[in-house]
C-alpha positions as CSV (number, residue, x, y, z in Angstrom):
1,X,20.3,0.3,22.0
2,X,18.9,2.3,18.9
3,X,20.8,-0.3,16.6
4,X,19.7,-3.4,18.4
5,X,15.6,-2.1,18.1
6,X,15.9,-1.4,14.5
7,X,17.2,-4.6,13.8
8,X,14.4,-5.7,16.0
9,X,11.7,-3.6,13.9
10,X,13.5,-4.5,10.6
11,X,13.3,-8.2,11.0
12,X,9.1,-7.4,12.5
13,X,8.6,-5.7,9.1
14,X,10.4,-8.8,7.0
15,X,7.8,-11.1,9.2
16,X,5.1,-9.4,8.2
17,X,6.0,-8.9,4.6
18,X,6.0,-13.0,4.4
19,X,3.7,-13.6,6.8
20,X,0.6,-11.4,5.8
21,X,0.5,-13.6,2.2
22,X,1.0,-16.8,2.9
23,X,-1.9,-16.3,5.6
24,X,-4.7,-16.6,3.4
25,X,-4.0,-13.0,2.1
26,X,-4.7,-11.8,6.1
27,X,-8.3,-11.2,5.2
28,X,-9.6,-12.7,8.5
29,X,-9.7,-11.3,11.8
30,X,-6.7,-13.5,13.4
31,X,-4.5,-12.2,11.0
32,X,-5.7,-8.8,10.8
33,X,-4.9,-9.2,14.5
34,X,-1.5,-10.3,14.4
35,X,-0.8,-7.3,11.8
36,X,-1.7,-4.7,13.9
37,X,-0.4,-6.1,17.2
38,X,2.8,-6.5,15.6
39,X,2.6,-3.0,14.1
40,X,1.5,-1.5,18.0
41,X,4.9,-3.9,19.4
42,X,6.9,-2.3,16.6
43,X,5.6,1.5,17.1
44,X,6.0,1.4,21.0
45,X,9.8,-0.1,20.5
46,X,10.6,2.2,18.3
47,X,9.2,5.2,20.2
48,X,10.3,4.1,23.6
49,X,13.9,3.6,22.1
50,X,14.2,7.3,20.7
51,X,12.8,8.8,23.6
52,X,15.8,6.6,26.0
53,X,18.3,7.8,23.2
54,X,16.3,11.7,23.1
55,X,17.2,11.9,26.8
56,X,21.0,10.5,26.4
57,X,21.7,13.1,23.8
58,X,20.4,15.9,26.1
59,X,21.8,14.6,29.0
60,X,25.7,14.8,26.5
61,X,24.3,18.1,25.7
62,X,23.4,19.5,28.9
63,X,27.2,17.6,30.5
64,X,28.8,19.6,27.1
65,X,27.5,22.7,27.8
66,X,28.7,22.2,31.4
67,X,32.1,21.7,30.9
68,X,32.3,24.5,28.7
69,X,31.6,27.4,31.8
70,X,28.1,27.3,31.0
71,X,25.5,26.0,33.9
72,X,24.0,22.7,33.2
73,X,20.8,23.3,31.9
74,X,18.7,24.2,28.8
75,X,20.7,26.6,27.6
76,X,21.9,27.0,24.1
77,X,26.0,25.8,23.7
78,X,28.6,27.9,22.5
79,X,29.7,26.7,19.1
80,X,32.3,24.1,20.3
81,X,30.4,22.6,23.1
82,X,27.6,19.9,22.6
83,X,28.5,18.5,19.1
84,X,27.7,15.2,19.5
85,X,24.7,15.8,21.7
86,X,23.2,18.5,18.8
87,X,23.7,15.7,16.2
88,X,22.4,12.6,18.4
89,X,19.2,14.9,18.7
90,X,18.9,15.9,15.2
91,X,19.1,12.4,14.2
92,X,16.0,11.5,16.1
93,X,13.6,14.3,14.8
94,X,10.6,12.5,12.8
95,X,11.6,12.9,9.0
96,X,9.2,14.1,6.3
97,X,7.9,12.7,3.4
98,X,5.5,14.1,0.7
99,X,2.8,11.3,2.1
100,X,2.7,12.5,5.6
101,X,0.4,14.9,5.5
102,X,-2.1,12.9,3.3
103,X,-1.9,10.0,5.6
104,X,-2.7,12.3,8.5
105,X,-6.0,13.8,6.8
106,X,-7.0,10.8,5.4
107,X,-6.6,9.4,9.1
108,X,-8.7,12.6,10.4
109,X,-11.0,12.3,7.9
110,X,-12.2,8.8,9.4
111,X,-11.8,9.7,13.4
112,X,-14.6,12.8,12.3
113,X,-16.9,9.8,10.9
114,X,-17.3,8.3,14.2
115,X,-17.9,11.7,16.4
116,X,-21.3,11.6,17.5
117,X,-23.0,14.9,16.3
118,X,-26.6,16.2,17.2
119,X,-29.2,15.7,15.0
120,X,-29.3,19.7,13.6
121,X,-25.7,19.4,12.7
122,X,-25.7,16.1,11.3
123,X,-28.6,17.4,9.3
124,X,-26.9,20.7,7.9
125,X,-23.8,18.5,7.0
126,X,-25.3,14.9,5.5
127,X,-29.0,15.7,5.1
128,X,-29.2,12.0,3.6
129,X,-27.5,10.2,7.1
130,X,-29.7,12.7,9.0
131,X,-33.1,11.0,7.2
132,X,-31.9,7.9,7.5
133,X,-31.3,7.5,10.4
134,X,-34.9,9.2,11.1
135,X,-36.3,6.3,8.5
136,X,-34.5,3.5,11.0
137,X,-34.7,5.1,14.8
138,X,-37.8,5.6,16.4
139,X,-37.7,8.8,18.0
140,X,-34.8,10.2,16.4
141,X,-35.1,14.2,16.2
142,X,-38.9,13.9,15.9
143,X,-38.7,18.1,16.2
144,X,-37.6,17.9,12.3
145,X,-39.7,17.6,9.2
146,X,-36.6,15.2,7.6
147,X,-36.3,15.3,3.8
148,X,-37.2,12.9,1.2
149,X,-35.1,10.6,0.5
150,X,-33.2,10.6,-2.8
151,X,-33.8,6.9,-3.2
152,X,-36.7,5.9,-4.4
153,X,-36.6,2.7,-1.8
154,X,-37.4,4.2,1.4
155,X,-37.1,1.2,3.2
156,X,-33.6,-0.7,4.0
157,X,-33.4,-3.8,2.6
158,X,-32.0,-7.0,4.9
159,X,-28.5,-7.8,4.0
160,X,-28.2,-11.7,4.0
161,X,-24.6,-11.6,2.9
162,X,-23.7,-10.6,6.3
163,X,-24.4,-9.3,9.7
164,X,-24.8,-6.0,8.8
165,X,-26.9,-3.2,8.0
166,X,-30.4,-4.2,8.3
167,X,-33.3,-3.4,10.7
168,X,-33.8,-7.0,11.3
169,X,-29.7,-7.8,12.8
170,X,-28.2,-4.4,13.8
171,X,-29.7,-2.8,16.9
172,X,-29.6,0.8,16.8
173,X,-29.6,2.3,20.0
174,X,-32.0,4.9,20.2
175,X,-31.3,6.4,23.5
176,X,-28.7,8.1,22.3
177,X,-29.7,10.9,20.0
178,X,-26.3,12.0,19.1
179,X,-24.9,9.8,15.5
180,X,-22.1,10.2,13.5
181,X,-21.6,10.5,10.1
182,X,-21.1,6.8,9.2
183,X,-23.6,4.6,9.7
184,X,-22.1,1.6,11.3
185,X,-19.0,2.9,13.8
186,X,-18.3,-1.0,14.4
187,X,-17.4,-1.3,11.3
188,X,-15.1,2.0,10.8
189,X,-13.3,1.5,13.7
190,X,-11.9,-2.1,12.7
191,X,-10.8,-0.4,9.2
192,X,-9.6,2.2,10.9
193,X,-7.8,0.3,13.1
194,X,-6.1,-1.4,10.1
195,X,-5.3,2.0,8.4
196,X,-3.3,2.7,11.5
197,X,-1.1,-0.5,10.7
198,X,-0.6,0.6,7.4
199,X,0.7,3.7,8.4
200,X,2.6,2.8,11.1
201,X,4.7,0.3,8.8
202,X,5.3,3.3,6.1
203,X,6.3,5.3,9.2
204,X,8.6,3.0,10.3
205,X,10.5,2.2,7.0
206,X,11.3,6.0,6.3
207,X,11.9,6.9,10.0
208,X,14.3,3.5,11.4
209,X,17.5,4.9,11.0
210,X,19.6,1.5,10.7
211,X,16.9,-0.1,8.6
212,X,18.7,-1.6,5.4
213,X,15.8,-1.0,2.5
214,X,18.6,-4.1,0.3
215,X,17.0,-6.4,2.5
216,X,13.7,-5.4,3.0
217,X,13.4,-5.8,-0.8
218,X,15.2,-8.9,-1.2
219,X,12.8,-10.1,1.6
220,X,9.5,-9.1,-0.6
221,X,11.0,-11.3,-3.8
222,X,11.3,-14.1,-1.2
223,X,7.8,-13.3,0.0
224,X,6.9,-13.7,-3.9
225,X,8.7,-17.0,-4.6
226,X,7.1,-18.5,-2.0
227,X,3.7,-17.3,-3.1
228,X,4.3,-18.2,-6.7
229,X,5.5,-21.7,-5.9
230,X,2.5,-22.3,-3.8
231,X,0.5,-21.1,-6.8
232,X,2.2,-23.1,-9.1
233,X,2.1,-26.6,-7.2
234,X,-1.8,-25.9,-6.5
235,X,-2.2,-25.2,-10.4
236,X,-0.9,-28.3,-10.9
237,X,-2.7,-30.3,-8.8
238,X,-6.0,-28.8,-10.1
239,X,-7.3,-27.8,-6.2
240,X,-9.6,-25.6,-4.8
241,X,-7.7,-26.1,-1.3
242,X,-5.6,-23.4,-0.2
243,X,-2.9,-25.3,1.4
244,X,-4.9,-28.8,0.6
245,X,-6.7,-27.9,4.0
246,X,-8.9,-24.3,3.4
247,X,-11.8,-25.1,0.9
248,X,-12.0,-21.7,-1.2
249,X,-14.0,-23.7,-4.0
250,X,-16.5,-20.2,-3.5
251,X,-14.0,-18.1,-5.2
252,X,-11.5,-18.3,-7.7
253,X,-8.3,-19.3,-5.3
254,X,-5.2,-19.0,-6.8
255,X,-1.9,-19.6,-4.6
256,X,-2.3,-18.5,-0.5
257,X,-5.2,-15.7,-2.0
258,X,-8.8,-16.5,-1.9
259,X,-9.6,-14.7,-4.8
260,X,-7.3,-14.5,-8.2
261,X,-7.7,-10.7,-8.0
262,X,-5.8,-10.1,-4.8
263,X,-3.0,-12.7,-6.0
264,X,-2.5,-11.1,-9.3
265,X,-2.3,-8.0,-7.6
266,X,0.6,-8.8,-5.5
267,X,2.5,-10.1,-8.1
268,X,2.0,-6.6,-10.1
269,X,3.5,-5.2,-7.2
270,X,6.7,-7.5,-7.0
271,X,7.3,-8.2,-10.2
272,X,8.4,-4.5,-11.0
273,X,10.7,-4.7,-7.7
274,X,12.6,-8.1,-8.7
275,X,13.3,-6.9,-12.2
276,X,14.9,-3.3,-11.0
277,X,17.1,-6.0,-8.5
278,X,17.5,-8.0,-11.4
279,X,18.6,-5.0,-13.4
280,X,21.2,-3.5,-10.9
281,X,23.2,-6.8,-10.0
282,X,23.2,-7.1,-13.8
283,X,24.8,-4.2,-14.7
284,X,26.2,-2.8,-11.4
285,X,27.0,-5.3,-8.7
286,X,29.1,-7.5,-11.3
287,X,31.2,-4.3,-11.3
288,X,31.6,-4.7,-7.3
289,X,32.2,-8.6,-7.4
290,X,34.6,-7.9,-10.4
291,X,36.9,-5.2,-8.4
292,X,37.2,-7.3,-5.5
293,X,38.0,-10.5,-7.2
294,X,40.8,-8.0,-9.4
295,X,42.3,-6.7,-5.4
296,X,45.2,-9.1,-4.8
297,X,44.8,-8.3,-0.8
298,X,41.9,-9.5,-0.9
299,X,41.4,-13.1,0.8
300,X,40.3,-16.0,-2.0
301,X,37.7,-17.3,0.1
302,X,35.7,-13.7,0.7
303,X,36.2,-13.4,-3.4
304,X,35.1,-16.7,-4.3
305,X,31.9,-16.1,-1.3
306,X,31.1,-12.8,-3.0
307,X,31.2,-13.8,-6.6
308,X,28.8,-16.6,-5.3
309,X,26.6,-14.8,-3.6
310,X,25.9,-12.4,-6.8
311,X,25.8,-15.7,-9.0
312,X,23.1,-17.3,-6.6
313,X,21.4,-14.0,-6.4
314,X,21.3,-13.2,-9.7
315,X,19.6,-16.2,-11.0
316,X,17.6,-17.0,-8.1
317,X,15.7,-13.4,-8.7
318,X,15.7,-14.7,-12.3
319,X,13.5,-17.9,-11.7
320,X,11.6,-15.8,-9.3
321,X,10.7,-13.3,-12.4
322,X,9.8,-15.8,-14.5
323,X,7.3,-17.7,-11.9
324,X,5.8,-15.1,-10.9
325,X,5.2,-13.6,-14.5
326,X,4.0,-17.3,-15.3
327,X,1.5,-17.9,-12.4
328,X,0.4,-14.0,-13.1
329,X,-1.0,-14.8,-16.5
330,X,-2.1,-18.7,-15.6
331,X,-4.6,-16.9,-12.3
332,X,-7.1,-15.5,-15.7
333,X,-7.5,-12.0,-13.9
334,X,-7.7,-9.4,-16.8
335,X,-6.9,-6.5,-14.5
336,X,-3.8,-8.1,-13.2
337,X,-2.6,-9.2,-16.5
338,X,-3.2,-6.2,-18.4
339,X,-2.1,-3.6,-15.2
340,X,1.2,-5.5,-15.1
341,X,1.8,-5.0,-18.8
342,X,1.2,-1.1,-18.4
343,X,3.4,-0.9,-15.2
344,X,6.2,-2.7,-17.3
345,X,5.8,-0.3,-20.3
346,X,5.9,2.8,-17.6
347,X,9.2,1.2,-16.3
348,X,10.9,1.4,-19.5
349,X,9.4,4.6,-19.6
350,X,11.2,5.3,-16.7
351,X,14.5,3.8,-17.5
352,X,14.4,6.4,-21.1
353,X,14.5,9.4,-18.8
354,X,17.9,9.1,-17.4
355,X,20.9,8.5,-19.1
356,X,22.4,6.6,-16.7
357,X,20.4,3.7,-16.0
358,X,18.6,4.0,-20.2
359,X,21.4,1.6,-21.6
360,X,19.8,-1.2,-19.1
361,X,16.9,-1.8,-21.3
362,X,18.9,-4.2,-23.6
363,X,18.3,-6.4,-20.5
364,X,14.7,-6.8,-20.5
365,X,14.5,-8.4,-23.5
366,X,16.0,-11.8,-22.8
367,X,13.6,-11.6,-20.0
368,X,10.6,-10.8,-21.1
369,X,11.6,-13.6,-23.4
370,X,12.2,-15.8,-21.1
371,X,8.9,-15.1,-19.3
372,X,6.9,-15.7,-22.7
373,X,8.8,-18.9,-23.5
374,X,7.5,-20.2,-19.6
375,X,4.3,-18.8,-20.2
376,X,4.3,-20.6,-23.7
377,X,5.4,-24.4,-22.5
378,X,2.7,-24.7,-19.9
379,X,0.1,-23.3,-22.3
380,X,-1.1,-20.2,-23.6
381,X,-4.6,-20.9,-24.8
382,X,-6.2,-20.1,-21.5
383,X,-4.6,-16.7,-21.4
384,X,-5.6,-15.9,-24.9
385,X,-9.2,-16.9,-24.4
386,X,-9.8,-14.8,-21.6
387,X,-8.2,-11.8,-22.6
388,X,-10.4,-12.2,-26.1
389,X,-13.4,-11.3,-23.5
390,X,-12.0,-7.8,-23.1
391,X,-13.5,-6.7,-26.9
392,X,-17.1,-7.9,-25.4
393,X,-16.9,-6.3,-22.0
394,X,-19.9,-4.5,-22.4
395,X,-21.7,-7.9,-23.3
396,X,-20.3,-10.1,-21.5
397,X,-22.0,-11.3,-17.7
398,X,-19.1,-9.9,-15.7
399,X,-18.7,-6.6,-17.3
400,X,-22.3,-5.8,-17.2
401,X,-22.4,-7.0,-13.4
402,X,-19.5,-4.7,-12.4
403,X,-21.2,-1.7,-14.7
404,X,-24.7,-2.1,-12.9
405,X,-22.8,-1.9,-9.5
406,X,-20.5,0.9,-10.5
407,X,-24.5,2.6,-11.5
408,X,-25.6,1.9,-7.8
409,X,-22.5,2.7,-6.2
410,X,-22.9,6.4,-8.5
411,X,-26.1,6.8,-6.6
412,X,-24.3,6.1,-2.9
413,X,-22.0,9.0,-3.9
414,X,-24.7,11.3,-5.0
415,X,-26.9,10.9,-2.0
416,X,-23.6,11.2,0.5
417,X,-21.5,13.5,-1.4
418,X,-19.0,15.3,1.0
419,X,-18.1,12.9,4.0
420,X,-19.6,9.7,2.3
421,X,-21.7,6.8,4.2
422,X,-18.2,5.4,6.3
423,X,-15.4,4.2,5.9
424,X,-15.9,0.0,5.6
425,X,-19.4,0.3,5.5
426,X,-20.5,0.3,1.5
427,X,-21.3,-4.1,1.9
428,X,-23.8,-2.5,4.6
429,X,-25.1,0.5,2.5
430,X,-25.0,-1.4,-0.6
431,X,-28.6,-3.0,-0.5
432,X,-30.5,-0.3,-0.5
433,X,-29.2,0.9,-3.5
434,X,-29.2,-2.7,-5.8
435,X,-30.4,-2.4,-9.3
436,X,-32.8,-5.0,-10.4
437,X,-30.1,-5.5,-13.3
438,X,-28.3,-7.6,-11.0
439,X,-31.7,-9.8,-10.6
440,X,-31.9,-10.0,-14.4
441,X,-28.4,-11.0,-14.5
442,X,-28.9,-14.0,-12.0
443,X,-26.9,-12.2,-9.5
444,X,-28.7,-13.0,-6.4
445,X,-25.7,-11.5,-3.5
446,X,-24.9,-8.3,-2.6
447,X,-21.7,-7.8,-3.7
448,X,-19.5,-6.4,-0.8
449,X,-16.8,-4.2,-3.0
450,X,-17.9,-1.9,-5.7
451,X,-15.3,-3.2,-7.9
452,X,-13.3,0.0,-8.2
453,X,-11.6,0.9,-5.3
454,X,-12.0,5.1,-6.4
455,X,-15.4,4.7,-6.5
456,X,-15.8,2.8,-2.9
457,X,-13.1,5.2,-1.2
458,X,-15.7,8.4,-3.0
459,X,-18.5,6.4,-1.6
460,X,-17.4,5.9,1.9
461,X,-15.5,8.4,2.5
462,X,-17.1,11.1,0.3
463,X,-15.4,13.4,-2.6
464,X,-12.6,14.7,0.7
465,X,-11.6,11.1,0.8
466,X,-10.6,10.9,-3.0
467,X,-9.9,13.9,-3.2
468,X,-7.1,13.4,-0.1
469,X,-6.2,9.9,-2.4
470,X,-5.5,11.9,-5.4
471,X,-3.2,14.8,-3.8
472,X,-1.4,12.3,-2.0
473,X,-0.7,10.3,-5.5
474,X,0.6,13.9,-7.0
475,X,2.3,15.0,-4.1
476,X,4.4,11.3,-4.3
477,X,4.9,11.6,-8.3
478,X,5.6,15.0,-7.9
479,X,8.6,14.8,-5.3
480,X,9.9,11.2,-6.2
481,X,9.9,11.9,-10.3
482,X,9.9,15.7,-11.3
483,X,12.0,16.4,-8.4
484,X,14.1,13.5,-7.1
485,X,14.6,11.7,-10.6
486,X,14.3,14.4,-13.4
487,X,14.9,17.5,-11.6
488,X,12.4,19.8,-12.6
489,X,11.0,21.0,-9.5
490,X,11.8,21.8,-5.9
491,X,11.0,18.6,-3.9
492,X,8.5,18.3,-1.0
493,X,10.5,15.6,1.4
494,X,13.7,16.2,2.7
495,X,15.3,12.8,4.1
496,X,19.0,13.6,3.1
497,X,21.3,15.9,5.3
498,X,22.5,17.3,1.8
499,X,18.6,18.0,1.2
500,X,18.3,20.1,4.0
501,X,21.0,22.2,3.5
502,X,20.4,22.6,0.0
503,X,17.3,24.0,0.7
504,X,18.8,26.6,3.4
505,X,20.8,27.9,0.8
506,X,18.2,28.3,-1.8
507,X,20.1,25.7,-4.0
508,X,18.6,25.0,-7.5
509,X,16.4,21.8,-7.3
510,X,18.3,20.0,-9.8
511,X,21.0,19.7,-7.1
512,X,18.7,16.8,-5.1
513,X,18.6,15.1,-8.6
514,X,19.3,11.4,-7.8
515,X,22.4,10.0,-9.8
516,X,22.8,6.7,-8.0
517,X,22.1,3.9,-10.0
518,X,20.3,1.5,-7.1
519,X,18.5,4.8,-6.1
520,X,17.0,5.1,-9.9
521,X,16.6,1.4,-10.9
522,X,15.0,0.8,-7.6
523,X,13.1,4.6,-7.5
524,X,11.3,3.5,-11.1
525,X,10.8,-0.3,-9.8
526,X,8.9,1.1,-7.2
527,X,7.0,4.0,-8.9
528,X,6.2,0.8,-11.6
529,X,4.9,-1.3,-8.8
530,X,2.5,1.8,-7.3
531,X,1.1,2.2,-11.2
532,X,0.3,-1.2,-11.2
533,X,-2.3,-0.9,-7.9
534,X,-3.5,2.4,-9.9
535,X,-4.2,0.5,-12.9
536,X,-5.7,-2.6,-11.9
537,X,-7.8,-0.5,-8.8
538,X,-10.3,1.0,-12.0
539,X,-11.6,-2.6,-12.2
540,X,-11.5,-4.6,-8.6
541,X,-11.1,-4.4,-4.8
542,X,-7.3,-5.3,-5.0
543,X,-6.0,-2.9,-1.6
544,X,-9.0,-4.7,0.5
545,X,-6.9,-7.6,0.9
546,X,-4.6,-6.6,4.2
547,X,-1.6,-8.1,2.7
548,X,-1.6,-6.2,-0.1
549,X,-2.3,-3.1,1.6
550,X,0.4,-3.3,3.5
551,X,2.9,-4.4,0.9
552,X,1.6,-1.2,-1.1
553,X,2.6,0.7,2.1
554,X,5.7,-1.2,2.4
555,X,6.8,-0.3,-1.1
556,X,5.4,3.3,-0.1
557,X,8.1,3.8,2.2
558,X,11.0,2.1,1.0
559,X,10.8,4.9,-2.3
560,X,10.8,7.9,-0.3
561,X,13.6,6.2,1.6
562,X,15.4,5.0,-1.2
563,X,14.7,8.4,-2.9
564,X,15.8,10.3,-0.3
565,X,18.4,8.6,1.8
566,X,22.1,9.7,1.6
């Protein structure tokens, strides 16, 4: 039964890894929906098969220890009895990974925003929520003198970009005297809710036993070509219709992605990925498909299938590179051109460190060739121009717009400095905080992302919340690459049997050092990928988009997997 439900949740993840694009980026509620109810299907499978196969393994246990002169019971088995019912139940304990225990806080962090506190303790903890709240509820702890008000604007102004934070549109409740920290739950909970999907994906990748991470990756360079192709056909047509159908003519659409942003940033992510795959059936699964054509008792017809499988493979991820590398630089976003550049540079980087996989670099050149030589015959010129507007940042309309919001959004963080205003709530917060450089600049919205995810996330969820974001980042870097790839220090996750017993016997680390050369080419294709969300999250809102949130989580997972999977 445990086969036949990870094959289930396998093919669940694969849906969602092609759905979640090609659904306008999931950034409305229907597909939010379907996200998380296929994440909840998924979760209670999985947990309802372990617990079915938990109870078979004790009931082989208990039977074991039976038949051995002991009563059937709890008790512990002599050393013969109860093998198999030991290892059934040691293969079902939850496995750990150096981004559990950030998830977990991060996850706490946001269930403390919406526990309703009493007015003297909201007061000692966020004095600035506290007087709000006392500037917006009449009645609210009347018993307390309040404090000023760090901003100058004591009243909040309406929101007209959405339904939000405002006295006007969101009724306060006033009975109730108890608030939490963030100052519209609504909102929290629904991004909470979608936190929880993210995390039950990367829970699921590292934790299905029968889960094959070949095809989970083969599945997101699918998910890419199809994206890319839909980007490239719409380029050419000169549309502002996603699909022909969904007028995005508001934005800057570019593929199934309402904004170029989120679309560049999902091909930074797979581009890494398919060139690691590219990589390996390059220089290692020719090796495979060579042997077996060489083995005389081999059938012809499985030789010929599996020399053309790695042929069609091979130059199917190929086109698939150059597309996406194409369509990349033709979308005009700066941050995802110039993050994928510095992801590609940290992946031969990576590829220097160990010997193994450092004589595959000669095969990046005939293919970052190959992507310039595309890029060149459907024209350059627009690439060229809008990287020139990099030198004049600081003059130019779009920098200064993102500088005077990154000002405002400094103020936010000042004003709610430890637990922040709530998670999902800075479009809502926002307004009362606008610069009138934004005025001056003809800017006459309230813009709903701060432009840099670091500074949102220190916003709304206050310096624990970056600070929780920034250990989990070194805890990964530090157990995938020190540990896992270079060897240079004891690692924190322990996926392998051999990890495990390594560490019982007080092994030296460079005995988990990884010498597989899918492990590594896919280990730095995925470490490339993550860079390339750091990078380009300085300068927008990429991770707000559902579908690349979860496809960051998705290629979460699959390197500690990889990493650490026998």
């Amino acid at each position: 039964m445990t086969k036949t439900t990870d094959k289930i949740i396998e093919y669940g993840i694969i849906f969602l890894i092609i759905f979640t694009p090609l659904a306008l980026g999931s950034i409305h509620y229907w597909a939010v929906s379907m996200m998380e109810f296929m994440a909840l299907v998924m979760i209670t499978i999985w947990t309802i098969a372990r617990l079915i196969s938990k109870f078979s393994a004790t009931n082989d246990l208990c039977l074991s220890s039976s038949q051995n002169g002991r009563e059937v019971g709890w008790a512990m088995p002599t050393k013969k009895a109860g093998l198999n019912g030991i290892k059934k139940i040691s293969n079902h304990r939850i496995l750990n990974s150096p981004l559990n225990l950030p998830i977990i806080i991060f996850v706490l962090l946001i269930i403390i925003q919406l526990i309703p506190l009493p007015p003297s303790v909201l007061k000692a903890v966020s004095p600035n929520t506290h007087q709000l709240y006392k500037q917006t509820l009449p009645g609210y702890d009347t018993s307390s003198k309040g404090l000023e008000f760090n901003d100058r604007n004591s009243d909040i102004k309406p929101n007209n970009y959405s339904s939000g934070f405002s006295t006007s549109n969101f009724k306060l409740q006033t009975s109730n005297y108890w608030k939490p920290l963030s100052l519209y739950p609504y909102a929290t909970k629904l991004n909470l809710l979608k936190v929880l999907a993210y995390a039950t994906i990367f829970f699921l990748i590292i934790n299905t036993k029968t889960l094959k991470p070949q095809r989970l990756l083969m599945s997101i360079v699918i998910s890419g070509f199809i994206v890319s192709l839909v980007a490239i056909i719409q380029y050419v047509c000169d549309t502002k219709k996603i699909y022909w159908i969904y007028n995005a003519s508001y934005a800057s659409p570019v593929g199934p992605f309402t904004y170029r942003g989120y679309f560049a940033s999902y091909m930074t992510m797979v581009i890494p990925l398919a060139i690691g795959l590219l990589i390996y059936y390059l220089s290692y699964k020719i090796n495979t498909v060579t042997e077996l054509n060489k083995d005389k008792h081999t059938k012809y017809y499985h030789r010929r299938k599996s020399s053309l499988i790695w042929l069609t493979s091979t130059v199917f991820i190929l086109i698939v590179i150059i597309m996406m590398s194409t369509i990349l630089f033709l979308s005009l976003s700066r941050g995802g051109m110039v993050s994928n550049v510095l992801s590609l540079i940290f992946f031969v980087f990576f590829l220097t460190m160990r010997k193994t996989v450092r004589k595959n670099i000669i095969y990046l050149l005939p293919i970052i060739l190959l992507m310039f030589v595309a890029l060149g015959w459907v024209g350059i010129n627009p690439v060229t121009d809008r990287l020139s507007t990099l030198y004049e940042i600081e003059e130019e309309r779009t920098g200064l717009v993102r500088f005077a919001i990154w000002s405002d959004t400094g103020n936010i963080i000042k004003d709610f400095p430890v637990f922040g205003t709530g998670f999902g709530t800075f479009r809502y917060i926002y307004p009362k905080y606008r610069d009138e450089v934004l005025n001056y600049l003809a800017v006459y919205v309230f813009p709903v992302r701060a432009h840099n995810d670091y500074l949102e996330v220190a916003s709304v969820m206050g310096v624990l919340g970056i600070v929780v974001v920034l250990w989990g980042c070194y805890r990964l870097f530090k157990d995938i690459l020190f540990c896992h790839i270079l060897g240079k220090t004891r690692g924190i996750a322990h996926v392998m049997p051999e990890a495990d017993s390594l560490r019982r016997r007080n092994d030296k680390p460079k005995n988990l050092m990884r010498r597989n050369p899918f492990v590594l080419l896919m280990g730095f294709g995925c470490l490339a990928s993550i860079l390339a969300i750091v990078f380009h999250s300085f300068t927008d809102f990429v991770l707000h988009s559902p579908a690349n949130a979860m496809l960051f989580f998705v290629i979460l997972g699959l390197v500690c997997r990889i990493i650490h999977e026998k």
